[in-house]
Every structure is written in C-alpha cells, then in structure tokens.
C-alpha positions in Angstrom: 43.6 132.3 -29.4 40.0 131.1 -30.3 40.4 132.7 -33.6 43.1 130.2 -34.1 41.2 127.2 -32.2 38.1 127.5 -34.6 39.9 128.2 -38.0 41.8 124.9 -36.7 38.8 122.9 -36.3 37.6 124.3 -39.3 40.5 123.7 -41.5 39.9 120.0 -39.9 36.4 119.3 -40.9 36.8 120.7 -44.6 39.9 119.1 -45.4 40.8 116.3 -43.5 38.3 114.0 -44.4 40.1 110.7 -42.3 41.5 110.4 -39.0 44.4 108.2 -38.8 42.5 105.5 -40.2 39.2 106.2 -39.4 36.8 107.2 -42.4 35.3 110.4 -40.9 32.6 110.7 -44.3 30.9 107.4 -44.4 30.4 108.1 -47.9 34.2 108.7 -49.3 35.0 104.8 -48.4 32.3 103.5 -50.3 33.3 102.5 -54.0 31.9 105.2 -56.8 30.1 104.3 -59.5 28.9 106.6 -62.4 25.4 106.6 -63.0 25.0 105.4 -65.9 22.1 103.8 -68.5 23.5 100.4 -68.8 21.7 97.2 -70.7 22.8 95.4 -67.2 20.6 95.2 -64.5 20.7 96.9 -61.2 21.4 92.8 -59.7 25.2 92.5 -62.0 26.0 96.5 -61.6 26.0 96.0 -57.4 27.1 92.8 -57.2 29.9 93.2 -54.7 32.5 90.7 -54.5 36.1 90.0 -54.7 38.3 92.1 -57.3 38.5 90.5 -60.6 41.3 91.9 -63.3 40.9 91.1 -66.8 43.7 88.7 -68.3 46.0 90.2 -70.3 45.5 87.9 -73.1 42.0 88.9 -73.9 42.3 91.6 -76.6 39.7 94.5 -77.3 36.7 93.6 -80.0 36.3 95.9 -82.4 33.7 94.2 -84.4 35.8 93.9 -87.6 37.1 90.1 -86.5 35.5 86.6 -86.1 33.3 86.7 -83.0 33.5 83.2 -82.4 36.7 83.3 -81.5 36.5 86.2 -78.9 33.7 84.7 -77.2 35.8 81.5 -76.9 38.7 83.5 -75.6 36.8 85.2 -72.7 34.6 82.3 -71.3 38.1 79.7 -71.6 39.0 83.0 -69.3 36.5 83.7 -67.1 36.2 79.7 -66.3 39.5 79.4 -65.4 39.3 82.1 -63.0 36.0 81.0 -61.8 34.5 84.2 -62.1 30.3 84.0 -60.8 28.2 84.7 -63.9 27.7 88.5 -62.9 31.3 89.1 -63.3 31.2 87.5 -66.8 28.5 90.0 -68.2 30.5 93.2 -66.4 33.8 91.6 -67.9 32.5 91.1 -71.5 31.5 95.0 -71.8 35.2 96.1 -70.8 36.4 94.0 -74.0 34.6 95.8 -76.4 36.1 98.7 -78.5 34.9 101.4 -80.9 31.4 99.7 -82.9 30.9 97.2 -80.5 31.2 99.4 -77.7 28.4 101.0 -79.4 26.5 99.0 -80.2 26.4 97.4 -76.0 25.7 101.0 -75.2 22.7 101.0 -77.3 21.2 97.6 -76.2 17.8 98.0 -74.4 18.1 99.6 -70.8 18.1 97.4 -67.2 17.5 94.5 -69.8 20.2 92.2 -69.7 20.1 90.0 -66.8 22.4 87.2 -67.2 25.1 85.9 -69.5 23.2 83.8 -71.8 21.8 86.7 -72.7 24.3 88.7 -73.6 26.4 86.3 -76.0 23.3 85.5 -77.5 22.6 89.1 -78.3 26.7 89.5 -79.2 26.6 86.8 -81.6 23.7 87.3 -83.4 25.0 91.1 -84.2 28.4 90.1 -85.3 27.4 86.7 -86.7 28.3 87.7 -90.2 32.2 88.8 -88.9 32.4 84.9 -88.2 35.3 83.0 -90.4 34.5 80.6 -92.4 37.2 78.2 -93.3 37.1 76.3 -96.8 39.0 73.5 -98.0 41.4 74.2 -100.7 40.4 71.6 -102.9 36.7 72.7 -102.4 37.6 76.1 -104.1 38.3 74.6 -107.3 34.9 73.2 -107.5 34.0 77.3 -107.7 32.4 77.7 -111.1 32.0 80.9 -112.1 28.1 81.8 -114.5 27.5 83.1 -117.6 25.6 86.1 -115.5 28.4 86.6 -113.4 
C-alpha cells in the first residue's frame, strides 16, 4: 500500500502540473516567448497589455508592391483600434512576408525602439516599389532619342 501511495504522489507531481484551477508550476502560466535576436527592443518585446488580433484586411507584404499603400493600410488600422505605439511596431513585423521578412530580420539588433523608426527604415528600403501614377496625356509628351 505505500508502494501504491508514493507512485501516486509521484504520478501527481510529474504529470499533473494544475490542481483544479490552481497553477502548481508558477512558470507554465506565464506566456512563452522564443528567444529570439529581434531589431525591437527589450521595452516593445515585454510590453504586456491587452490582446490585439490583426485585422483581416491587412494583407502580407512581400516587397514586390507599392509600400505606400501598406503603410497606409496598417496605421488607418492600428488607429482605429487604438493600438499604443508598441503594439504598432510588434504588429507591422507580423505583416511582412518572404523578402521583407528578411530583410526586418536582418535590421540591427535591440535597435528599433519606436515606430517612427521603423516606417522610416521600411520605406526607405522599399521606396523604389512605390507607384507612381502618370497622367495619360503626359505620356504622349514621351519623346523617345536618337541614342535610345
């Protein structure tokens, strides 16, 4: 019977980590987060606040479109959902895709401390993606050179 009573109270302390719903391991009800190199400081990575979702209409950057425009996009979101400024930079980085993602990852480490910052640094790589809109009567003033 104390075989039974201690292979008990060890089957409860290896795998029965909460008790009704008490958090026995202080630790497992903390959130997790990957330690990671990130261009965000330590202050935006542990902010701690409300949960924020990212609206469904912002779409992915890839950095093969006009820039402009996603910028526009996510801060017309993140005003109207009043998200505080460190939520904006820890936003922006889920919105990037493939290149762009890249090219976030490699931005200088524990560096990026606000959100200025960071669409400043955004639109000065993927400036030349912007669109640029012409006239159509200002394309038939196009002249082509002899050299050309």
């Amino acid at each position: 019977m104390v075989g039974l009573v201690e292979e008990e109270s060890l089957g409860a302390q290896d795998y029965n980590i909460a008790k009704g719903k008490e958090v026995v391991d202080k630790d497992l009800g903390k959130p997790f987060k990957e330690a990671r190199r990130t261009p965000l400081t330590r202050r935006i990575i542990e902010f701690a606040g409300p949960e924020y979702k990212m609206p469904t209409n912002i779409k992915l950057y890839d950095g093969t479109t006009d820039p402009e425009d996603h910028l526009s996009r996510f801060a017309s979101a993140a005003n109207l959902w009043e998200w505080p400024m460190l939520v904006w930079c820890r936003m922006f980085q889920q919105t990037l895709n493939g290149s762009a993602r890249g090219w976030f990852e490699r931005l200088p480490y524990d560096n990026t401390n606000e959100w200025a910052k960071l669409r400043e640094a955004f639109a000065a790589r993927y400036s030349v993606r912007r669109a640029c809109f012409k006239e159509p009567h200002e394309i038939t003033k196009i002249v082509r050179k002899a050299n050309e």
